[in-house]
N, C-alpha and C positions, 0 to 999 in steps of 0.2 A: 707420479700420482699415487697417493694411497688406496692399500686395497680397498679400502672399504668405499669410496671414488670410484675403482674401477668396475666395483660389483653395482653401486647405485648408478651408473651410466649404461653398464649391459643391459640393466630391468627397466629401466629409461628407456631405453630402443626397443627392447622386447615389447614392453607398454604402448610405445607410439606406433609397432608396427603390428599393432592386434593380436599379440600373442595371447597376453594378456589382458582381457576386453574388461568392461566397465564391469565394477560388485563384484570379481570373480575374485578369489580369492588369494593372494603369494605362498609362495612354502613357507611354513611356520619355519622359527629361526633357528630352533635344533636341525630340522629336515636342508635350508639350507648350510647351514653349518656344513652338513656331510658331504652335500649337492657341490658345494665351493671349495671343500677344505681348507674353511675358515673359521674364525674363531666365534664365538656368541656377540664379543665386542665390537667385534669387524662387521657383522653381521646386522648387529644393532643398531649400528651408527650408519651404515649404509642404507637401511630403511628408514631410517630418521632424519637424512638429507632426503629421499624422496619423498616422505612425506610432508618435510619443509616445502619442498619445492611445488607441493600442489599435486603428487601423481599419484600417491595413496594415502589411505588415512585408518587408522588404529579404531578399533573394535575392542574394549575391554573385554578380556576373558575369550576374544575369539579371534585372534590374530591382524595380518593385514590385509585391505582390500582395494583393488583398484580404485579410483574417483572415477567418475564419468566427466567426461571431457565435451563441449561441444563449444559453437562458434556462438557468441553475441554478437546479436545484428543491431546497431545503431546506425540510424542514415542507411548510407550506403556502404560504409567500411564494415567489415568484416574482421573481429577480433579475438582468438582463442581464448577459453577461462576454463580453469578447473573449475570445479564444483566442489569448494574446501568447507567445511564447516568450522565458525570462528565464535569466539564470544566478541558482543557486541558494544561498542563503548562512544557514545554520541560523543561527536565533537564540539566545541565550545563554539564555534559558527552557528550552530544548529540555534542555542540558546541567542545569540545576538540579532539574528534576521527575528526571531519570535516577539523578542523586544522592539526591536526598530518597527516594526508594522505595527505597532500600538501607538508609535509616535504620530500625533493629529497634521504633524508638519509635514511628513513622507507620503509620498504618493506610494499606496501599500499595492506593487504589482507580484510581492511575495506573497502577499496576503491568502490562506488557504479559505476564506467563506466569500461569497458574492456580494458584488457593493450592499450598501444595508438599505437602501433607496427602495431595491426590489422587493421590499417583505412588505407585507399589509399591518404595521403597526398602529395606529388606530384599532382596526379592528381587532386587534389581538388585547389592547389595551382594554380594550371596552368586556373582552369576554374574561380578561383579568380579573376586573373589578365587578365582576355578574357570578365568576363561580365562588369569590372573595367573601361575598357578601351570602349566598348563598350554601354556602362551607357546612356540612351540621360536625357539632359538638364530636359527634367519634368518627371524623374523617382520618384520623391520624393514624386511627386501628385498623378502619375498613380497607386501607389504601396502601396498608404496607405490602410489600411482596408479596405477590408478585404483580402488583400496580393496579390504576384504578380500571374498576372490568369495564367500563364503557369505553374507556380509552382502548382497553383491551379488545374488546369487540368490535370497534369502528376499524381500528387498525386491520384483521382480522379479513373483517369484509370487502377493507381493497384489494387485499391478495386473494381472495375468493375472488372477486370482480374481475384482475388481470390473469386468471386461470392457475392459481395457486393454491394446492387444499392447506388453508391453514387454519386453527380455530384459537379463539380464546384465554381457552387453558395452554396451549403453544407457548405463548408470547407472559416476558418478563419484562415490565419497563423499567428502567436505566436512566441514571443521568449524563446522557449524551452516548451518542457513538461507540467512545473513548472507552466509559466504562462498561459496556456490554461488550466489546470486541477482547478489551483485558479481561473480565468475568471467563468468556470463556475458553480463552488460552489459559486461564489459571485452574479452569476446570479438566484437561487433557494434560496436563503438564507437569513435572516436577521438575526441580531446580537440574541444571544441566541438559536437559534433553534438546534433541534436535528437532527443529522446526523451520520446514520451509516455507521462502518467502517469497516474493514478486525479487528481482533484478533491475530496474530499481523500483524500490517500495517509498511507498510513504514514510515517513520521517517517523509517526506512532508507531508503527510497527515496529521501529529499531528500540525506538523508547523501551516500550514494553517490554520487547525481548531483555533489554537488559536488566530493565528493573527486576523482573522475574530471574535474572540470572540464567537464561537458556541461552542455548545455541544455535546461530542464524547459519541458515543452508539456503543459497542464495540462487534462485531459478530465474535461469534469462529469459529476457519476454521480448515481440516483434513490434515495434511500431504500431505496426497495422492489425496482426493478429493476437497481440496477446500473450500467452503464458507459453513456453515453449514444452508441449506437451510431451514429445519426444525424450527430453531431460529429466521431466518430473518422473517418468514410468522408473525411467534407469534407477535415478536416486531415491524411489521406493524400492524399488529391488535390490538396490545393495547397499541402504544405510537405516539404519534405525531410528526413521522420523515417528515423530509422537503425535505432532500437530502441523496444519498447514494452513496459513495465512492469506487469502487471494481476493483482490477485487475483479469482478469480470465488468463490468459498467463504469466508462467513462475513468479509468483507472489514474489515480493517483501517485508520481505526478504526467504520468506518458499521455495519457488521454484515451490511449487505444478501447476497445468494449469486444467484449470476445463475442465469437460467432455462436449460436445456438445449438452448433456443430458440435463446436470446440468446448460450449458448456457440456455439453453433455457428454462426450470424452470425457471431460476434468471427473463430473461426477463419478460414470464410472471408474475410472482410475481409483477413487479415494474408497468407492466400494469395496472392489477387487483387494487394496492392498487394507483396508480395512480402518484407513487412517484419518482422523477426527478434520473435517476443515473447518473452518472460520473465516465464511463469504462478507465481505465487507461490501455492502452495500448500499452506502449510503447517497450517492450520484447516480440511480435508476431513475428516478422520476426525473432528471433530467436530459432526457433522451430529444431526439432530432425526429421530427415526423408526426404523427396521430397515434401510432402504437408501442409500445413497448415491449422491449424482449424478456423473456420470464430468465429469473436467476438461475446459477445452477442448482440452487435448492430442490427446482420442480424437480429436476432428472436423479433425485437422491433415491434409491430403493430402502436404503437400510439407515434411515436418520443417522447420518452420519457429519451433516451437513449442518455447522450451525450458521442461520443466516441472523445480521444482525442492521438495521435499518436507523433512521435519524431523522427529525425535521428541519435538523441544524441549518443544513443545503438548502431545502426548501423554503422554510416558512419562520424560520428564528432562530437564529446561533442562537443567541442568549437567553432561549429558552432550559437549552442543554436536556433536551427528555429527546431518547430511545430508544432502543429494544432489539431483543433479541427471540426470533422464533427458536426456540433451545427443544421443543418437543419432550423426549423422555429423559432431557437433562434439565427441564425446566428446575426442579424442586433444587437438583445441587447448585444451580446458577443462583436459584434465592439464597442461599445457605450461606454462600460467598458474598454475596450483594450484605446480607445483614451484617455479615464481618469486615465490612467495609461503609459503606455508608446508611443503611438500615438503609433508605430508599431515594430514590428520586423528590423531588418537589413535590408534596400535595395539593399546593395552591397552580402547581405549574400545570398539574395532570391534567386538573380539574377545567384550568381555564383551555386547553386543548380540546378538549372533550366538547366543549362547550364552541369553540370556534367553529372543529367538524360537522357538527350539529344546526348551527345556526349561519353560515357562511359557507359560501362556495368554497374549499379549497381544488377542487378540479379548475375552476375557472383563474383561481390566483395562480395556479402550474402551469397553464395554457399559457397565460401572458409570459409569464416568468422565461417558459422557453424557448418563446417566438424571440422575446429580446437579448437572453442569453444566446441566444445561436447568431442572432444579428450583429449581435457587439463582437462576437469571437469573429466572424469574417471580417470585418471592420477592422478589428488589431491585426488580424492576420494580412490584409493588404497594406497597412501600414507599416508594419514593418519586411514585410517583402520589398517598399518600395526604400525603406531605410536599415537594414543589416546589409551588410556584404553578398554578393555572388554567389560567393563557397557556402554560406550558413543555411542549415536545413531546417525547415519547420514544418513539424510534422502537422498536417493539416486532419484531425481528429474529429469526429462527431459524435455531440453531445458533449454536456459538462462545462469547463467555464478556463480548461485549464491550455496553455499552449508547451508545448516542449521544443525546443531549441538547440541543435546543435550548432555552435560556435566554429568559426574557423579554429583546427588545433593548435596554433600558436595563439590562442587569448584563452591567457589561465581566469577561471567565473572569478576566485577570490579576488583577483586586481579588481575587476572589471565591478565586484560586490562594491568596496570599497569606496571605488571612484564612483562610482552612482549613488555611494550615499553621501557624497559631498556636493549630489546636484538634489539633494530629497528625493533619491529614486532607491526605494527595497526591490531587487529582483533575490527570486530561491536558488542558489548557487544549486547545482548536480549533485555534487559533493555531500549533501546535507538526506541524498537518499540512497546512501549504500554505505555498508562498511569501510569499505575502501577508497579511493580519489578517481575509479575509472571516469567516473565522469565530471573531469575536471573542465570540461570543456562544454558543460551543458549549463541551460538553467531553464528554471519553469515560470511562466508568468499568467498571473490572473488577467483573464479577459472579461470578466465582468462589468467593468466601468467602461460609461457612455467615453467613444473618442471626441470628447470635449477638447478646447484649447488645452487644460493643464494636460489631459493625458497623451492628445498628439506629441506635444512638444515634447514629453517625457520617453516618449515613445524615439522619437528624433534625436534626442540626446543618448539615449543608448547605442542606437546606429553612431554617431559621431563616435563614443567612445567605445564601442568594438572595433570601430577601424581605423585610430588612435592606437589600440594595443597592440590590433594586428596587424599595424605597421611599424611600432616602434621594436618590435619582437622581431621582424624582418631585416632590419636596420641593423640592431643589435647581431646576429649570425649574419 
């Protein structure tokens, strides 16, 4: 074995047996040099196999540091992960499930928005053509960044309503989500920094990161509770995160919704170490029950916290208007907004404005999530009665999303494939992390009524999971 082997295996067991605990620092490589009586090169190349390996990672300008280490809980298995920070590079599956759910022929249970049945288009139409027509001549001035103020102020007054201090001048409106969530990662960031993420995250998030060119630090989360807070402390304390990325409500694609507890942990965390987050919130009004749990936002002392919302979910993909409560970063989030799309829709604002105004939307939410919670136990008992024994599904509240662990001998890409040669898109695992850990999961919309097509579609995937995980049996 070579030295520089036998020196990265001693700090390997050092490491595993707490010698060297997480963010603490190694001996600079002079200092081991003398420590070992070895050479720079020996020395080099032996921290540079452990840093391969996931056990420490490189600090420009400030040596090396342990990773924090802890266990990812999927199901019931239990499975070690460093915590390595990587650049991010979407796989070309990502872009194909995105396509195939456009296609009118596939039954879309990839699909990331609720069947389109449940929105109130008529009346969205009607207030279309009511703010269209009522439009005046310098709407295009009055309306640019930071968006239209009545839309500003209604939005405003729901987070007053559900015990939220937010005002007016707060809030930037956005076209869609998408673009307030990247606004203001692009606002806390420059190109390389690191930024941590959910474990698995939504599929934008990776997007982003890379577009941006940053570096994704990947934080594991529980089924049931969420973001693993434990982790997150560590890896503010021993790496130099810039920004951090988190949905707490009905989270995408797990489902789980964090405890009011645990929000308010996260906040303070982000306090303490003083680090920008980016609350992705656009699954809260989708909640289970009469009340809704306030964001981490409320628990923010030192706006540090940017929350950014959607009607996407609720009341119109194809609207594509959101927002961002951005507070004392309101003015740079417009600044950016103008360097990129000068603004949202002014016909779209307007006709929003106008719907809040003149229609219930509290009443269109009501229904919306009596029927969205019905349908999700609906898919959820049908496929209980059709996946396999071993397969785990996480049974989550609120939101529209189901997560799925597979028996581990059925790789999602097979299983992708052959379901799209019955017209069935399910979201492979794989398509929300870095890496292939979760090659053995996938996420399904619950959205749509279990009508005959969906049963059946539903039935054909049980067939074809225990088709693969049979023939993978077979095969060893």
């Amino acid at each position: 074995m070579k030295k520089s082997q036998v020196l990265a295996e001693k700090l390997k067991n050092q490491i595993e047996h707490n010698i060297w605990l997480s963010g603490e620092k190694l001996p600079s490589i002079r200092n081991a040099c003398k420590r070992y009586k070895l050479s720079i090169e020996t020395v080099l190349q032996a921290y540079q196999q452990l840093e391969a390996a996931g056990y420490i990672y490189a600090k420009p300008k400030s040596g090396y540091f342990v990773l924090p280490r802890r266990n990812v809980l999927t199901g019931n298995e239990s499975n070690s992960k460093a915590i390595t920070p990587y650049s991010v590079r979407i796989s070309d599956l990502l872009y194909d499930v995105l396509q195939k759910a456009k296609d009118p022929s596939i039954i879309p249970l990839s699909s990331a928005f609720p069947d389109p049945s449940l929105f109130p288009h008529q009346a969205l139409s009607r207030s279309l053509a009511s703010a269209s027509r009522q439009m005046p001549d310098n709407s295009m001035l009055t309306n640019l960044p930071p968006g239209n103020q009545t839309l500003r102020r209604q939005i405003a007054q729901r987070y007053q309503v559900n015990g939220l201090n937010v005002l007016p001048d707060d809030i930037v409106i956005t076209s869609g989500a998408m673009e307030a969530l990247s606004l203001c990662l692009q606002s806390c960031t420059e190109p390389g920094d690191l930024v941590a993420i959910e474990y698995p995250a939504f599929y934008g998030v990776l997007q982003t990161i890379e577009r941006l060119n940053l570096t994704a630090v990947e934080i594991p989360t529980d089924p049931e509770t969420g973001i693993d807070l434990d982790v997150l402390s560590s890896v503010f304390s021993s790496m130099d995160i810039k920004a951090c990325w988190f949905m707490t409500a009905a989270q995408n694609p797990v489902g789980y919704s964090m405890s009011s507890e645990n929000k308010q942990r996260l906040a303070q965390l982000v306090n303490h170490h003083n680090v920008p987050m980016i609350e992705d919130d656009v699954y809260r009004e989708l909640f289970v029950g009469s009340d809704s749990s306030l964001p981490a936002k409320a628990y923010d002392k030192k706006e540090n916290i940017l929350l950014c919302g959607s009607f996407s979910k609720s009341l119109s993909p194809g609207f594509r208007i959101g927002w961002v409560v951005a507070g004392q970063q309101a003015l740079k989030i417009q600044r950016l907004q103008h360097l990129a799309t000068l603004s949202s829709s002014i016909p779209i604002q307007l006709a929003l404005s106008h719907y809040l105004t003149y229609y219930s939307y509290d009443n269109h939410l009501k229904k919306l999530r009596k029927v969205l919670h019905e349908r999700k136990q609906n898919h959820i008992s049908l496929l209980t009665d059709c996946l396999p024994s071993d397969t785990v599904i996480h049974q989550t509240q609120g939101g529209y999303f189901i997560w799925i662990e597979l028996p581990k001998n059925v790789c999602v890409e097979a299983l992708y494939d052959k379901a799209l040669e019955h017209n069935i898109s399910v979201a492979p695992g794989i398509i929300f992390s870095g890496d292939k850990r979760f090659n053995h999961h996938i996420r399904l919309n619950s959205s749509y009524a279990c009508d005959d097509k969906i049963t059946q579609a539903i039935k054909t995937l049980g067939e074809l999971v225990s088709e693969l995980s049979n023939d993978k049996r077979e095969s060893v």
